[in-house]
C-alpha positions, -999 to +999 in steps of 0.1 A: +317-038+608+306-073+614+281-069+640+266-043+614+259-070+589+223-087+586+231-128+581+198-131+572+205-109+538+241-115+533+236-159+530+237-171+493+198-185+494+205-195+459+232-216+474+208-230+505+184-233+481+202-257+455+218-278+485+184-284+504+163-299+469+198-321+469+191-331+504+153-339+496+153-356+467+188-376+480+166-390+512+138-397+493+158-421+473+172-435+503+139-440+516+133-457+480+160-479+481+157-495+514+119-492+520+103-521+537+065-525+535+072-539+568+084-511+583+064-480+571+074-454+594+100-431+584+115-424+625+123-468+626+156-465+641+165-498+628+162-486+589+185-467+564+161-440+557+151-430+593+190-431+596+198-407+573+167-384+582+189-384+615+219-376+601+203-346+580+189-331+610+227-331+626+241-317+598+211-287+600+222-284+633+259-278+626+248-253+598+236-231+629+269-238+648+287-228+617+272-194+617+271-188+653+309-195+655+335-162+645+340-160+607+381-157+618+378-191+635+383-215+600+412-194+592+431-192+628+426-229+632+433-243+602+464-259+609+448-276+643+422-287+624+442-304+601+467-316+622+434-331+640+427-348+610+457-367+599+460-377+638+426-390+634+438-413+599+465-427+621+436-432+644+421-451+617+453-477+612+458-486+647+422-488+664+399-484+633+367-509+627+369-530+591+342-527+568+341-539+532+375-554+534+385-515+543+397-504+576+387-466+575+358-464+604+366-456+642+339-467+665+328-435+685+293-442+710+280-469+688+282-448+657+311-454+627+329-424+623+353-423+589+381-397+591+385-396+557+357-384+549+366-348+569+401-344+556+392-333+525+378-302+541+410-298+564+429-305+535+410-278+514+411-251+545+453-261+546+455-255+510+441-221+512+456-210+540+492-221+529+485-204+492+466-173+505+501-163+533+522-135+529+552-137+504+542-170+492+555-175+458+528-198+437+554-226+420+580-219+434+601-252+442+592-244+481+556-240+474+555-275+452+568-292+480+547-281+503+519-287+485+528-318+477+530-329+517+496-310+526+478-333+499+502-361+500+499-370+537+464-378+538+464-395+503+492-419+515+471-425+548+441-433+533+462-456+512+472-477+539+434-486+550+432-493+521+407-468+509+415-459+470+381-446+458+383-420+488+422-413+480+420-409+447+394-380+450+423-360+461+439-357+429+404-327+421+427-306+441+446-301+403+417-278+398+421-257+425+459-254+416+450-245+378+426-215+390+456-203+412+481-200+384+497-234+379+514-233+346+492-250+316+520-270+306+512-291+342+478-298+333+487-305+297+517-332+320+488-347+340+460-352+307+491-371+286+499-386+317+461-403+318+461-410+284+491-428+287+480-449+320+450-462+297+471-470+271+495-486+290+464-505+301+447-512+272+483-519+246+513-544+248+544-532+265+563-526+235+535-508+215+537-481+244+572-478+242+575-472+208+549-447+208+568-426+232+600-432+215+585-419+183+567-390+204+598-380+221+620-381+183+590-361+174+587-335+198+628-331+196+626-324+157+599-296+167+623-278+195+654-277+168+631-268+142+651-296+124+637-326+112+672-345+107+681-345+140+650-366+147+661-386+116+697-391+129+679-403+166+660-428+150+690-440+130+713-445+160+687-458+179+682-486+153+719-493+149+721-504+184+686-519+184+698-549+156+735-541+166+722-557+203+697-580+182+720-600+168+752-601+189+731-608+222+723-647+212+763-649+201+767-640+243+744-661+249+721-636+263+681-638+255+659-610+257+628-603+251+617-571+222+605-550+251+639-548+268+663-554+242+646-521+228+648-500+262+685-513+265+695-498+226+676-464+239+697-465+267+727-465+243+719-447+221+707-414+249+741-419+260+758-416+224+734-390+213+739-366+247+777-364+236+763-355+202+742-331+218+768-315+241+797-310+215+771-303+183+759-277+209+722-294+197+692-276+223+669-299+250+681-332+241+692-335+281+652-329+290+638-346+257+650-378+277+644-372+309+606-365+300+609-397+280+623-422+306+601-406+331+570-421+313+584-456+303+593-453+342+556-449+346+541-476+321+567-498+341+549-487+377+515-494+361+517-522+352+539-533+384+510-521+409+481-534+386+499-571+386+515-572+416+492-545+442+454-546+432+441-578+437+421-601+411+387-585+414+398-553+416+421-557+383+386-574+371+370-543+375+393-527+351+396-549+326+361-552+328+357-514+324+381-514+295+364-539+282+390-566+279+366-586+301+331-597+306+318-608+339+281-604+342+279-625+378+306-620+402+329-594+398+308-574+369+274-579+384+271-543+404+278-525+372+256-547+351+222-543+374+230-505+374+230-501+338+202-526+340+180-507+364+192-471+350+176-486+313+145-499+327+135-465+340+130-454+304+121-416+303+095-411+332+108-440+351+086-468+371+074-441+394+087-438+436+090-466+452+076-489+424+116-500+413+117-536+409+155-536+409+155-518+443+126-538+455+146-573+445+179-559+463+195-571+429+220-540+431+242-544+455+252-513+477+220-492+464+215-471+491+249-461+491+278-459+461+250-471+435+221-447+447+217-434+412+207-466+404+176-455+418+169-424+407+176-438+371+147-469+379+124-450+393+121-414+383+135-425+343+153-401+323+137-370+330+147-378+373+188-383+366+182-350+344+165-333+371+191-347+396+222-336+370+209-306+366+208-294+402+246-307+409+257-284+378+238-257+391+255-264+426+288-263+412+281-231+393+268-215+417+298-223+443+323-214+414+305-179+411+306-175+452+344-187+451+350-155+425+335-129+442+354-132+476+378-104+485+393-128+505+421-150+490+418-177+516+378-180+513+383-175+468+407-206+472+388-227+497+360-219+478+373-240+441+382-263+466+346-270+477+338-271+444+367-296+428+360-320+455+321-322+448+326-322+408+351-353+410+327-370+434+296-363+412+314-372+382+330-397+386+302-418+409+278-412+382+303-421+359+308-456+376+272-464+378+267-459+341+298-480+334+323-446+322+346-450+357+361-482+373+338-488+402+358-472+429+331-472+460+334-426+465+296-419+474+273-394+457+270-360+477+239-354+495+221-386+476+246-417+495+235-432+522+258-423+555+263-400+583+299-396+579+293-385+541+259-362+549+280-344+576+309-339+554+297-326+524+270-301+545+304-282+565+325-284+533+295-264+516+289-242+546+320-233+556+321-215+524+286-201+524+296-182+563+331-172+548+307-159+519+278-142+539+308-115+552+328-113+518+319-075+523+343-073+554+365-102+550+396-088+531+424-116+541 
């Protein structure tokens, strides 16, 4: 029974443990990057640090609340909780406060509140309760779609702020989905389909759509098992490539390569499916819808990248691909982070000795770019340190996750952990120049309430569902 159990010995310490040197050495870095000689004590109101030392002792607070409340209570009110939460986005849109060109805070008692920041736990709880019900078949066509709504309602929300650092953090939930049985061939889908998003990027039109012309005659040639039937596609394909070439400026009809091409593949998919049919020839019909599905991407890429993101954020990009260098406007954040990472050199300038941070010449310090600091000041063997303990986090949560009896809590539990892996990687990643800078803040280490708060009940919701895994068998 659950009255029976002693809380005291049944919460993963290792787990507390791990999450409260995070807290630490996180405030302590906001304390570093906003410190003020001028304002020395740590309870100033009016300063980042004393701020976020306020915030931290909320979030201790709810961890009591959290135990104190029934362990049935996340898994009754799921569904209020997220329906809470996509009220709250639509909150956002119609009465939210605009920061940083962003509308995605709602003004509650003097204090900004951001919604999205909480719907990735509600999203994560909806998740596992949906996957974890009776009779639910895992990729079935019902369960795809409803999956796709759960995560795709708040993603398209957040959108509309616009928010797209916070928005695209929901694509982690992949993860999650992989542990639960999603076939490998999905995940293989969704790697090509990044590789092909920077390449659609980084290469001319026409150099992408050859590739995946010669990919998709490829691949066919494989699934026969004969190589002339990839010959004879490449021959008809040509045929009507110069065929079109050549009679088009007798019309009177100019084109450019790129679509003079797509237009003989359209031909020639049309002549070789009645091939296909009558020849009896196997997966021609899905060869091509695989293949026009991806040129249909390339085409949506490079649609939204010219005609939705605006200049500095296509900048940014280009920038990170390296097409561009902009070393004072656009390109400055990322170049005084690598700048005040490198001049930490191994044991760093020592705390609250950073002449970047002192300088303000990093923009956003305290908050998306708080590694900076750590990097500055503590050097090599700090980030390490810092690195080290996230891995150890997510290792840890991964382990809790796979010993629950519990579906819903083993499910919610890779969720905790997909969501704080892509926001580790990935704003690390940014600061060192790997990631576009997106603005998603580092958990535990970012200056905010909304973001302490969030990550500290995503972490321990998981750690109560965890302290009666001995009992909790739904």
């Amino acid at each position: 029974m659950i009255d029976k159990l002693n809380l005291t010995e049944e919460i993963d310490w290792t787990t507390v443990g791990l999450y409260l040197l995070l807290v630490i050495f996180g405030w302590m870095n906001v304390l570093a990057s906003s410190y003020n000689e001028q304002f020395k004590s740590v309870f100033d109101i009016h300063q980042n640090y004393s701020d976020q030392l306020l915030w931290i002792l909320v979030s201790f607070v709810m961890i009591i609340l959290l135990f104190a409340i029934d362990y049935r209570f996340y898994h009754f009110f799921t569904w209020v909780f997220y329906g809470i939460s996509i009220i709250l986005l639509l909150a956002v849109l119609a009465f939210g406060v605009e920061v940083n060109n962003s509308k995605s805070w709602i003004r509650i008692l003097g204090f900004n509140f951001q919604p999205s920041e909480f719907v990735k736990i509600t999203t994560a709880l909806a998740v596992a309760r949906y996957l974890s019900g009776y009779n639910i078949r895992l990729w079935s066509w019902k369960s795809v779609i409803v999956m796709a709504v759960l995560i795709g309602l708040p993603v398209g929300l957040i959108s509309l702020q616009p928010d797209w650092g916070t928005a695209l953090v929901f694509c982690c939930f992949i993860l999650l989905m992989y542990r639960e049985g999603m076939p490998g061939w999905i995940l293989a889908i969704s790697l090509f389909i990044t590789i092909l998003f920077l390449m659609t990027l980084l290469l001319a039109s026409i150099s992408v759509l050859i590739f995946l012309i010669a990919l998709a005659i490829i691949i066919f040639a494989i699934i026969n098992r004969k190589p002339i039937h990839g010959f004879y596609a490449g021959i008809i394909l040509a045929a009507f490539y110069f065929g079109f070439r050549y009679s088009f400026p007798l019309l009177g009809i100019s084109l450019s390569t790129y679509y003079l091409l797509l237009i003989a593949l359209t031909a020639s998919s049309v002549v070789y499916l009645i091939l296909a049919f009558t020849k009896k020839i196997r997966s021609i019909a899905l060869v091509l819808i695989f293949l026009f599905g991806f040129i249909g991407f390339t085409y949506s890429v490079n649609y939204v990248f010219h005609n939705v993101l605006k200049p500095h954020q296509q900048t940014r990009v280009n920038i990170l691909l390296g097409k561009e260098t902009d070393v004072r406007n656009v390109g400055y954040n990322l170049n005084q982070s690598k700048i005040a990472i490198g001049s930490g050199g191994f044991f760093g300038k020592g705390y609250l000795k950073g002449t970047q941070t002192k300088l303000d010449f990093v923009p956003e310090q305290s908050t998306d770019f708080i590694f900076c600091t750590v990097g500055e000041e503590w050097g090599f063997l700090g980030t390490t340190i810092a690195i080290l303990l996230y891995i150890g986090l997510l290792i840890r949560i991964v382990y809790v996750a796979e010993r629950q009896r519990s579906q819903y809590a083993r499910i919610y539990g890779y969720g905790v952990a997909s969501i704080l892996f892509f926001h580790f990687a990935i704003n690390i990643g940014m600061t060192i120049g790997l990631f576009p800078v997106i603005g998603i803040p580092l958990p535990f280490f970012s200056y905010g309430g909304s973001s302490m708060l969030a990550f500290t009940l995503l972490l321990f919701i998981l750690v109560r569902l965890d302290s009666v895994r001995k009992v909790y068998i739904r």
